[in-house]
C-alpha beads as a LAMMPS data file, in Angstrom:
LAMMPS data file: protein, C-alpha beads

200 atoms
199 bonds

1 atom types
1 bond types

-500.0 500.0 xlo xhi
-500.0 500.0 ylo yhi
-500.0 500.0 zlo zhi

Masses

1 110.0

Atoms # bond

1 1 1 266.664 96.111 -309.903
2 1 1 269.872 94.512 -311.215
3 1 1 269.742 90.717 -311.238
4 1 1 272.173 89.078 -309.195
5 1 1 274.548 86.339 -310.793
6 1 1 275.703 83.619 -307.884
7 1 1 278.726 81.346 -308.774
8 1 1 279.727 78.715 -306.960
9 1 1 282.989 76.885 -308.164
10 1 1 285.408 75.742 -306.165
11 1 1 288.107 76.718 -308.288
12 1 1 288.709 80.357 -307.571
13 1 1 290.611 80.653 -310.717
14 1 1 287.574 80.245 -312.836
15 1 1 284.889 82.329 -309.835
16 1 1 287.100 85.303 -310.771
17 1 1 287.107 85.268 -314.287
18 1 1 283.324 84.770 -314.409
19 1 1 282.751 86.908 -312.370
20 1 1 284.767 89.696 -314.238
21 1 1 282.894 88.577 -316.971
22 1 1 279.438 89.348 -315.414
23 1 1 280.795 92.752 -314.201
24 1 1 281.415 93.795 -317.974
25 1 1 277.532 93.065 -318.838
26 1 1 277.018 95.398 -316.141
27 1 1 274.971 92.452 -313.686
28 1 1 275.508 91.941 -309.867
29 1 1 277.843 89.514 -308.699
30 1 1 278.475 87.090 -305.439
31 1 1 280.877 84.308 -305.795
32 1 1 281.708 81.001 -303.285
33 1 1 283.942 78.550 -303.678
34 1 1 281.439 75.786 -301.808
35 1 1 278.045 75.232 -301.810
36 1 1 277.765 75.091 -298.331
37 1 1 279.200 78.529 -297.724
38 1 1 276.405 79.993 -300.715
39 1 1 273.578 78.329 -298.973
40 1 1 274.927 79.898 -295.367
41 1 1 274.785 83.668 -296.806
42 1 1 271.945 83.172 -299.780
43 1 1 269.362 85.011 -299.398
44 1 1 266.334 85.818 -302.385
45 1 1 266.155 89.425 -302.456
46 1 1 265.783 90.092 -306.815
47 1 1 265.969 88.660 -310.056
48 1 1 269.028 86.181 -309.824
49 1 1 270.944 82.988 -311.692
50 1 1 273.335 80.515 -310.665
51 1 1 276.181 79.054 -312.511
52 1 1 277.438 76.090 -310.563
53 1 1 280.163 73.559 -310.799
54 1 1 278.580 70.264 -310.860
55 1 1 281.350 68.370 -309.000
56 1 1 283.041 69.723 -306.049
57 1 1 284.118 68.444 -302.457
58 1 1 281.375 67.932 -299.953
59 1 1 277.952 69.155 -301.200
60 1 1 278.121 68.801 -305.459
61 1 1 276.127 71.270 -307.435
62 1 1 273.753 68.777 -308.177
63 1 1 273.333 68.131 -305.069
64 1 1 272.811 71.744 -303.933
65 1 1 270.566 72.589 -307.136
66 1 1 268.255 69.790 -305.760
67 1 1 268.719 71.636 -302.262
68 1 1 267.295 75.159 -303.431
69 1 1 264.175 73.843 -305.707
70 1 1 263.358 71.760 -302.313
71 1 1 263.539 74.576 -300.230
72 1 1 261.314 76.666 -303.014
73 1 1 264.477 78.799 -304.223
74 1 1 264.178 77.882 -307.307
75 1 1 267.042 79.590 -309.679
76 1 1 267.660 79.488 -313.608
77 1 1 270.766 77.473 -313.104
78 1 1 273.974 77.001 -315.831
79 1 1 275.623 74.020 -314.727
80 1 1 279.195 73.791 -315.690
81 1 1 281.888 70.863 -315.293
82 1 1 285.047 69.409 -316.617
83 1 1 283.977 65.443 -316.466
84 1 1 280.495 65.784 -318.243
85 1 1 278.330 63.100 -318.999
86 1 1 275.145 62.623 -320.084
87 1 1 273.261 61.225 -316.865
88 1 1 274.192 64.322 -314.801
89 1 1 273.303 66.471 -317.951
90 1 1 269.777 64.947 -318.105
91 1 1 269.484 65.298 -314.159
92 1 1 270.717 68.542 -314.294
93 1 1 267.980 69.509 -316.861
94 1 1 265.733 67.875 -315.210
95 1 1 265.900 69.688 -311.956
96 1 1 265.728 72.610 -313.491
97 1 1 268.695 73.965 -315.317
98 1 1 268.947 76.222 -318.085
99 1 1 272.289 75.265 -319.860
100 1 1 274.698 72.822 -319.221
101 1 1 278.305 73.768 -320.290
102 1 1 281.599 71.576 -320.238
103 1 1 284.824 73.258 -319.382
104 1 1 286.572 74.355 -321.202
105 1 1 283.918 76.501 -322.368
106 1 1 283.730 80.076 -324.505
107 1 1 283.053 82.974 -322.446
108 1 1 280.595 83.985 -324.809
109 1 1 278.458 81.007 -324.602
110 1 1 278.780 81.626 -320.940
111 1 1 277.987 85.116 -321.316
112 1 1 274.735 84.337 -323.570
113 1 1 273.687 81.768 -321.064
114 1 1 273.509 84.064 -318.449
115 1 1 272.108 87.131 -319.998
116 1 1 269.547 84.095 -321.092
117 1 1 268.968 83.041 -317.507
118 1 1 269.060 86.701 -315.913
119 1 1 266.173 87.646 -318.597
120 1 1 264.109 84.625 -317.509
121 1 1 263.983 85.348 -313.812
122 1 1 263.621 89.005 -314.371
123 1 1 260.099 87.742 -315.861
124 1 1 259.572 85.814 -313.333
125 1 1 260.291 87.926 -310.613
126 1 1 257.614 90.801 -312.128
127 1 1 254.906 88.288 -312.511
128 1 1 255.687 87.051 -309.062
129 1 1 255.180 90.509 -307.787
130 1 1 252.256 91.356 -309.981
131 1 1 250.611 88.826 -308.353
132 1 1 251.649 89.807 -304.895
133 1 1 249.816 93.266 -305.400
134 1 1 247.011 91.353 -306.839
135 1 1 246.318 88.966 -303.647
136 1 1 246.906 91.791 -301.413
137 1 1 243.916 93.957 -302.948
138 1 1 241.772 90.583 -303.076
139 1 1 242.429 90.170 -299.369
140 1 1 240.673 93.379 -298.726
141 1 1 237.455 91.553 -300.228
142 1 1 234.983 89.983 -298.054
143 1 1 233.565 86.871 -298.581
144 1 1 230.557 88.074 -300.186
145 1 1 232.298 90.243 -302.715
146 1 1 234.517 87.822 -303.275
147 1 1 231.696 85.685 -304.516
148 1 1 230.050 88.224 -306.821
149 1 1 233.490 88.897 -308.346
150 1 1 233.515 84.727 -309.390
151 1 1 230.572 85.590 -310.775
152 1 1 231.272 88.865 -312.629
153 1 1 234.174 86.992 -314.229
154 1 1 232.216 84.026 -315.533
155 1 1 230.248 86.547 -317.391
156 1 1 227.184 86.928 -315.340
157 1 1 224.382 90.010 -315.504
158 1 1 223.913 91.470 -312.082
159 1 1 220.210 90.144 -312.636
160 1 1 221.565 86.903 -313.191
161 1 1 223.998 86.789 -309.970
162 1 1 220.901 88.648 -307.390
163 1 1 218.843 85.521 -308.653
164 1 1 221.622 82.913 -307.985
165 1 1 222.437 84.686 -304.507
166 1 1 218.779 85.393 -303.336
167 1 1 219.265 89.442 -303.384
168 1 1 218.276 92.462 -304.922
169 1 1 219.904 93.620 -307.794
170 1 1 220.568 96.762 -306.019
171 1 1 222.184 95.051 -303.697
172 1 1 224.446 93.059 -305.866
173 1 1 224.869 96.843 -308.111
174 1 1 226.472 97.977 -304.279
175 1 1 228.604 94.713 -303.889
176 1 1 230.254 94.639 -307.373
177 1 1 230.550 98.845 -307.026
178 1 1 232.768 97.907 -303.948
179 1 1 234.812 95.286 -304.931
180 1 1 235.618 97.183 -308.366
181 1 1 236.277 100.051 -306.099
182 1 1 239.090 97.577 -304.020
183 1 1 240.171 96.083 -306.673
184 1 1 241.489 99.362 -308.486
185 1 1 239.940 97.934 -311.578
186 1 1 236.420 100.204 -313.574
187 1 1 235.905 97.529 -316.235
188 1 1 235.087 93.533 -316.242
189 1 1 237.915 93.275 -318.920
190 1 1 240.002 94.979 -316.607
191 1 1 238.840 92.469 -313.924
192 1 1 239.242 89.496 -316.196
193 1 1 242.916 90.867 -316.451
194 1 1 243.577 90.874 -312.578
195 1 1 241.949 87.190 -312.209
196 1 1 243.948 85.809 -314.898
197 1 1 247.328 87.490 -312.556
198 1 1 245.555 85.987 -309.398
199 1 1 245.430 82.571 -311.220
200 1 1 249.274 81.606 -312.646

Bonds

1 1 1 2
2 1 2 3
3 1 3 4
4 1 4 5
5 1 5 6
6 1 6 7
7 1 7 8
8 1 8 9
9 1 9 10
10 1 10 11
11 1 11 12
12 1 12 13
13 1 13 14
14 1 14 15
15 1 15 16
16 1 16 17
17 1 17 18
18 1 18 19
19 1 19 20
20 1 20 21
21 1 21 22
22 1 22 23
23 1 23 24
24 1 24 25
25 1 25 26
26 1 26 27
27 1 27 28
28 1 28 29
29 1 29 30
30 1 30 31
31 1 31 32
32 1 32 33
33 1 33 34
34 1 34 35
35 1 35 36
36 1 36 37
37 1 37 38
38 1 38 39
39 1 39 40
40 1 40 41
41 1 41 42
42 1 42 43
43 1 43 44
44 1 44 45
45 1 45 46
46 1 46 47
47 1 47 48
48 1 48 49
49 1 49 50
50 1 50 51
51 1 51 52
52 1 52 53
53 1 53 54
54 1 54 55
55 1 55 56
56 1 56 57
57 1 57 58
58 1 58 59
59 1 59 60
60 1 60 61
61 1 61 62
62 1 62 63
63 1 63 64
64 1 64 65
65 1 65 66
66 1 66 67
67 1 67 68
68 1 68 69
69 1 69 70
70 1 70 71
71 1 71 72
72 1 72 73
73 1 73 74
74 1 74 75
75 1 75 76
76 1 76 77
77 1 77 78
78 1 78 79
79 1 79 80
80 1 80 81
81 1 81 82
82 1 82 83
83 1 83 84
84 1 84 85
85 1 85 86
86 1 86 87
87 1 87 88
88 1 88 89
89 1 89 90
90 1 90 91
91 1 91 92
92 1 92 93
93 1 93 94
94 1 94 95
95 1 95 96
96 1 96 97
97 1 97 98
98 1 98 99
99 1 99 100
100 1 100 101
101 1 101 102
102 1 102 103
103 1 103 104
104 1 104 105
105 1 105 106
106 1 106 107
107 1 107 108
108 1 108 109
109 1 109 110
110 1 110 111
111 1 111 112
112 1 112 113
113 1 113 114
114 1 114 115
115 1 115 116
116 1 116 117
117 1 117 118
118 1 118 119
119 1 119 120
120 1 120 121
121 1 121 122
122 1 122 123
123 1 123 124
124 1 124 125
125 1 125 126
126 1 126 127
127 1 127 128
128 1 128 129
129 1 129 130
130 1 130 131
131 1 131 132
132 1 132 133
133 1 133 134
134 1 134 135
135 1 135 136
136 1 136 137
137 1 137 138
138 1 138 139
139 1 139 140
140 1 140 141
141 1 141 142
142 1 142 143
143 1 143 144
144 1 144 145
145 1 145 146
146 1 146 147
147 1 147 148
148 1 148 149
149 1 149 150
150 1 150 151
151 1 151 152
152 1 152 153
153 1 153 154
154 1 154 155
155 1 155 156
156 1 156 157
157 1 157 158
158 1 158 159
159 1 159 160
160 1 160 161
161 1 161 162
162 1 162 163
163 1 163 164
164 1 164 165
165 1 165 166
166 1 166 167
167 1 167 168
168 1 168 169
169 1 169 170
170 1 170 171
171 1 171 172
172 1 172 173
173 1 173 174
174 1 174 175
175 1 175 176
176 1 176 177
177 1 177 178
178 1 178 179
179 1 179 180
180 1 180 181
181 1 181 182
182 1 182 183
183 1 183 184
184 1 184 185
185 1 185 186
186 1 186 187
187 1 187 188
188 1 188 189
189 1 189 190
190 1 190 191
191 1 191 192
192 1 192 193
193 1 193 194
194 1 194 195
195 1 195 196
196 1 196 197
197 1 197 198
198 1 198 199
199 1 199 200
């Protein structure tokens, strides 16, 4: 999947030529010329960046960036103005942006930035589905597998967990046979490998 590149600028000048730009480095593009008409059509379907205009009428970028990491949609944001200082800068950054850029600025330190940002929710976007797949397959688990698999990761014999859990060996051999079984997964460093997924 293609990773989306949003612009909002309320100059339309400067939408079109980035977004010519991010048509010749072959990424989607959607461009608004207000924050309030992006947040009305925005919707998280893929790997995506923003470059925003920090100042514009009604709802300012920073304003809007604040908007989308409240409502969870958090973005790898390039902020871009032409009356830069270093408050909104450190703001910016601080809520999250990846680059801040003061018009005028080169196209190819645009570009970079947003090949940058693209990459970086790409990554994010694969671990967030790897561990989608993950919790799916450990919601097939009941409780009691569930608990020899906590146990199995810390390293523990099957002797060790039947003794901590009151029950046969055997019947711990069955549990951990059937939660490997759900879990897709024939080896404990296999299992280690789905927990650590589970856990970031």
């Amino acid at each position: 999947m293609r990773p989306t590149v949003y612009i909002v600028d309320d100059d339309p000048d400067i939408n079109r030529a980035i977004a010519q730009l991010v048509k010749l480095i072959h990424l989607n593009v959607e461009s608004y010329t207000s924050a309030n008409d992006f947040l009305a059509a925005f919707q998280r379907t893929g790997p995506a960046c923003l470059v925003l205009d920090i100042r514009m009428p009604g709802m300012s970028g920073l304003e809007l960036q604040r908007e989308l990491v409240r409502s969870g949609n958090e973005l790898p944001t390039i902020m871009i103005t032409g009356h830069g200082d270093i408050r909104m800068a450190v703001e910016a950054m601080k809520a999250g942006a990846v680059e801040f850029l003061e018009k005028p600025f080169r196209m190819q330190e645009l570009c970079d930035s947003i090949q940058r940002a693209a990459r970086l929710d790409e990554e994010r976007w694969q671990r967030r589905k790897e561990r989608e797949k993950v919790d799916h397959r450990l919601d097939d688990l009941t409780s009691a597998e569930r608990n020899v698999m906590g146990l199995v990761v810390l390293g523990k014999t099957n002797k060790a967990i039947a003794e901590e859990l009151g029950l046969s060996v055997r019947a711990i051999e069955d549990r951990r046979a059937r939660m490997m079984r759900k879990l897709g997964v024939k080896t404990r460093a296999e299992l280690l490998e789905l927990a650590t997924v589970a856990s970031a």
